[in-house]
N, C-alpha and C positions, 0 to 999 in steps of 0.2 A: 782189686788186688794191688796191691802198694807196691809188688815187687817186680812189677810189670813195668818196661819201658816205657818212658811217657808217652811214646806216640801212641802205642797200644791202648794206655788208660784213655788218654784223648780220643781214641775212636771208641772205646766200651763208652765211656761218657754220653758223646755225639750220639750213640744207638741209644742209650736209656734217655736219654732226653727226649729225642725223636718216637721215641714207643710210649714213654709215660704223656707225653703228649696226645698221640693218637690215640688216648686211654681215656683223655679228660672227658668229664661224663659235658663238658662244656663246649668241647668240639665238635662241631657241626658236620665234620666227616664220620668223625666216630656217631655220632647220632645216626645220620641215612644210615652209614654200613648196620648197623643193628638194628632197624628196622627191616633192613634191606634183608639180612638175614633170616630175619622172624619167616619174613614172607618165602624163603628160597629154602628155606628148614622144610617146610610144610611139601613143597615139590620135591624134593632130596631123600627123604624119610619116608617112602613110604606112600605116602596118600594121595594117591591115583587120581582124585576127586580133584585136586588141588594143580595137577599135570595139564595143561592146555597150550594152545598156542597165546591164547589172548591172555593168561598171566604169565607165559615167558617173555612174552612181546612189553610187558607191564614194567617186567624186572630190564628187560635193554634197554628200554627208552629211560629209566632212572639211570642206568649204568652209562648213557651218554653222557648224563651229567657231569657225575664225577671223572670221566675221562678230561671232562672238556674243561671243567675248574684244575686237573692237574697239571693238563698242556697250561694253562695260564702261567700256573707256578713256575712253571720249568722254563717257560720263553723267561722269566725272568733273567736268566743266566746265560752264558757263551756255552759255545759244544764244551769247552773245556775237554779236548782229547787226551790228553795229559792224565787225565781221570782215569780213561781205559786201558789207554797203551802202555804206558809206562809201568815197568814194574818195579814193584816193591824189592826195598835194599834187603839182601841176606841178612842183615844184620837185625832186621826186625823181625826174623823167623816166621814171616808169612809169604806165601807162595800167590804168584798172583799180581792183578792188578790193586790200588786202593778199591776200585771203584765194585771188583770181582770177589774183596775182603768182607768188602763193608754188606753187599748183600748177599752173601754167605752166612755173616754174623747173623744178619737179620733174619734169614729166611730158617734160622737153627734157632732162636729165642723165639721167635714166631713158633713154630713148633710144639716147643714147649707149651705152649699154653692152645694148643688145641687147632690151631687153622687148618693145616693141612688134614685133620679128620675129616674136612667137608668137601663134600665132591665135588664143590664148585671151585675150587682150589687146587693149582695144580702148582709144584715147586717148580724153579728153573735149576735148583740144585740138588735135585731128588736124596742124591748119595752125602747130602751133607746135612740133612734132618737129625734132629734129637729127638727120643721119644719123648710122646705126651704127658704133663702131669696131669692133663685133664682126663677121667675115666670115658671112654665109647660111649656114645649113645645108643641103645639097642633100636634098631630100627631097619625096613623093608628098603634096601634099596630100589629105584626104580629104573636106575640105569645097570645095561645089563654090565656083568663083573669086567668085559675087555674093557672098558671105557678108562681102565687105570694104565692102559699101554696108548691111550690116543696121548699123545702131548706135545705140543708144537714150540713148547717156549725155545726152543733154540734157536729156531726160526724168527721168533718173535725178537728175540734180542738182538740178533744179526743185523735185522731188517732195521731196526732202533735207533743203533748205533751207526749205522753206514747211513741208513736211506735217512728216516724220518728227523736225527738231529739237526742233521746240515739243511733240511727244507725250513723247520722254524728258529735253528737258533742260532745269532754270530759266532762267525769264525774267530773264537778266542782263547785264553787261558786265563782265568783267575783264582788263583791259589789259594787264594781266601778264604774260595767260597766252595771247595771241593765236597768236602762231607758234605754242605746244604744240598750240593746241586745233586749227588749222591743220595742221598732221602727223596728228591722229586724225583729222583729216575725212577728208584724202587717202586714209591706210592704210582706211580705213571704205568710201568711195566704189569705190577701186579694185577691191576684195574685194566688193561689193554688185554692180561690174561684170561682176566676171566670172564669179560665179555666174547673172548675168541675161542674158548672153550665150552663156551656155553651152548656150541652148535651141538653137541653132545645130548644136550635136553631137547633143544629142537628137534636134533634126528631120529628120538626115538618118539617124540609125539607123532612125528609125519608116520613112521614104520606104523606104530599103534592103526592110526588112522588110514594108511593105504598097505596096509602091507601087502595085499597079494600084488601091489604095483612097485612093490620094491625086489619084493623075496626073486623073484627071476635073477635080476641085476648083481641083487649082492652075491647068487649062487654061482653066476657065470664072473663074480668077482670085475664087474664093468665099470669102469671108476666112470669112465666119461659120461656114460647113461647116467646115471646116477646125479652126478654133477648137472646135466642138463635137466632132468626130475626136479632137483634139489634148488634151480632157479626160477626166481620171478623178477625181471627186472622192474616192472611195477613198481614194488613193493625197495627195490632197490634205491630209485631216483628219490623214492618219498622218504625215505632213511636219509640220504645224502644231504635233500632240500631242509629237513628236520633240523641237522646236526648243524648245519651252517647257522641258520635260524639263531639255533640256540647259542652260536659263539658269540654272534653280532651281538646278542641279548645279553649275557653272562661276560662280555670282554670292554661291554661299552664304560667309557669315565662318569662318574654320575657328577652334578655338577648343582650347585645353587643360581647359579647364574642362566637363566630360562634366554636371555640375551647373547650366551654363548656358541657360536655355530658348535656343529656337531663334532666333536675330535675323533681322530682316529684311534680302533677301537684296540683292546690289548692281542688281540690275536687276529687274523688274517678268516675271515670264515668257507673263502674257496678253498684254503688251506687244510684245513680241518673234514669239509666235504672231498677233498682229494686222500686226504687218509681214510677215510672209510671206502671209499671208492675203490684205492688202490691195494690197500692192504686189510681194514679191520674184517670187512664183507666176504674177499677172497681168502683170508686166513678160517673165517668162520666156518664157509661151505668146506674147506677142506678138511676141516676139522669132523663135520657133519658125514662125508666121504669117507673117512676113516674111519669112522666109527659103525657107520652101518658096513662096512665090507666085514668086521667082525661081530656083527650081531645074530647072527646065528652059527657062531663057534659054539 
């Protein structure tokens, strides 16, 4: 729209660039995620057959991935608080920070074209969706209908913004690069979503599979039992020792020179096992806690 202050068209720009991007049938993120999909369609829709532990466990350990290539992206850049705090001037008739604008925009174009139809999908802007032009897909859901009241992203972004910036990224501001760093937060936040949501599908395979060992708990509404049911630290440390693994792997400089000692890698991978530790793990079960306290509403 032409008649739109420039700073406006400059951020609609920044958004279409950054979507027709993640569009390109050449982008390697857009690739996983629609694979990634195919496979999460099949659990989401309906088909029971396709519900287990060992292809949800399939689809988190891909979903480390991409978490862990978009921490890469985003250590690129300073916290850049300026991003969040500061608000936008009256004069550009948006309410808000840049930072609160810009994925707003996103999360309303996204919309449109169908994301938030899937369960694995949850908005951090719920009240700020467009409808679909994509038509519903008819299908069984598997998760029972509360599972549209569990939603933690507010949580998730709090924690984001306060905790998780300041552990990987300099204390700075660069103006420059605000939309970029803007785009890695959203791509970062989305993918931290829906790995943390995902406890939703795990809760009801366990329910499926033990339920006379749950139905007590959820009736007496016991979160803490529940929560101690809902853990295996086991299974915990071998996530944790995983995810390091992979940062070492995915963050190291690759080099021609076989004569070059080892450089230090793009990301930190105690760092990375300290976020799922601290938050991805504990947001998940809670996530899982919430959701069975209303599965037999």
């Amino acid at each position: 729209n032409l008649n739109q202050p420039t700073n406006q068209k400059q951020i609609t720009l920044i958004l279409s660039s950054h979507f027709l991007f993640f569009l390109s049938p050449h982008n390697f993120f857009f690739q996983n995620f629609v694979n990634q999909k195919k496979k999460e369609k099949e659990m989401a829709c309906g088909d029971d057959g396709k519900l287990s532990l060992d292809s949800i466990r399939d689809s988190l350990i891909r979903q480390e991935d991409t978490i862990i290539f978009n921490l890469i992206e985003r250590i690129k850049f300073p916290i850049n608080p300026t991003l969040y705090k500061q608000q936008l001037s009256s004069s550009s008739n948006i309410s808000g920070s840049l930072f609160q604008y810009l994925f707003q925009e996103t999360e309303s174009l996204q919309s449109k074209v169908g994301r938030y139809l899937s369960p694995e999908e949850n908005p951090f802007f719920p009240d700020n969706l467009s409808d679909s032009i994509i038509p519903l897909t008819k299908c069984t859901p598997v998760l029972h209908p509360a599972a549209e009241s569990v939603n933690v992203n507010e949580k998730i972004l709090d924690i984001y913004i306060n905790q998780m910036l300041p552990l990987f990224c300099t204390e700075a501001d660069d103006d420059a690069n605000f939309a970029t760093t803007a785009a890695c937060d959203i791509q970062l936040l989305q993918a931290l979503s829906r790995r943390i949501h995902y406890g939703k599908f795990v809760a009801e395979v366990k329910f499926r599979d033990s339920t006379d060992e749950y139905k007590p708990f959820i009736l007496a509404q016991d979160k803490d039992a529940l929560m101690k049911l809902l853990t295996f630290e086991a299974v915990e440390e071998m996530v944790k020792k995983r995810v390091a693994k992979k940062a070492k792997v995915f963050g190291q400089e690759v080099t021609l020179n076989d004569s070059v000692e080892e450089m230090k890698g793009k990301i930190d991978p105690l760092l990375v096992s300290h976020l799922y530790d601290e938050w991805v793990m504990p947001l998940t079960k809670l996530v899982e806690v919430e959701y069975l306290l209303r599965r037999l509403d």
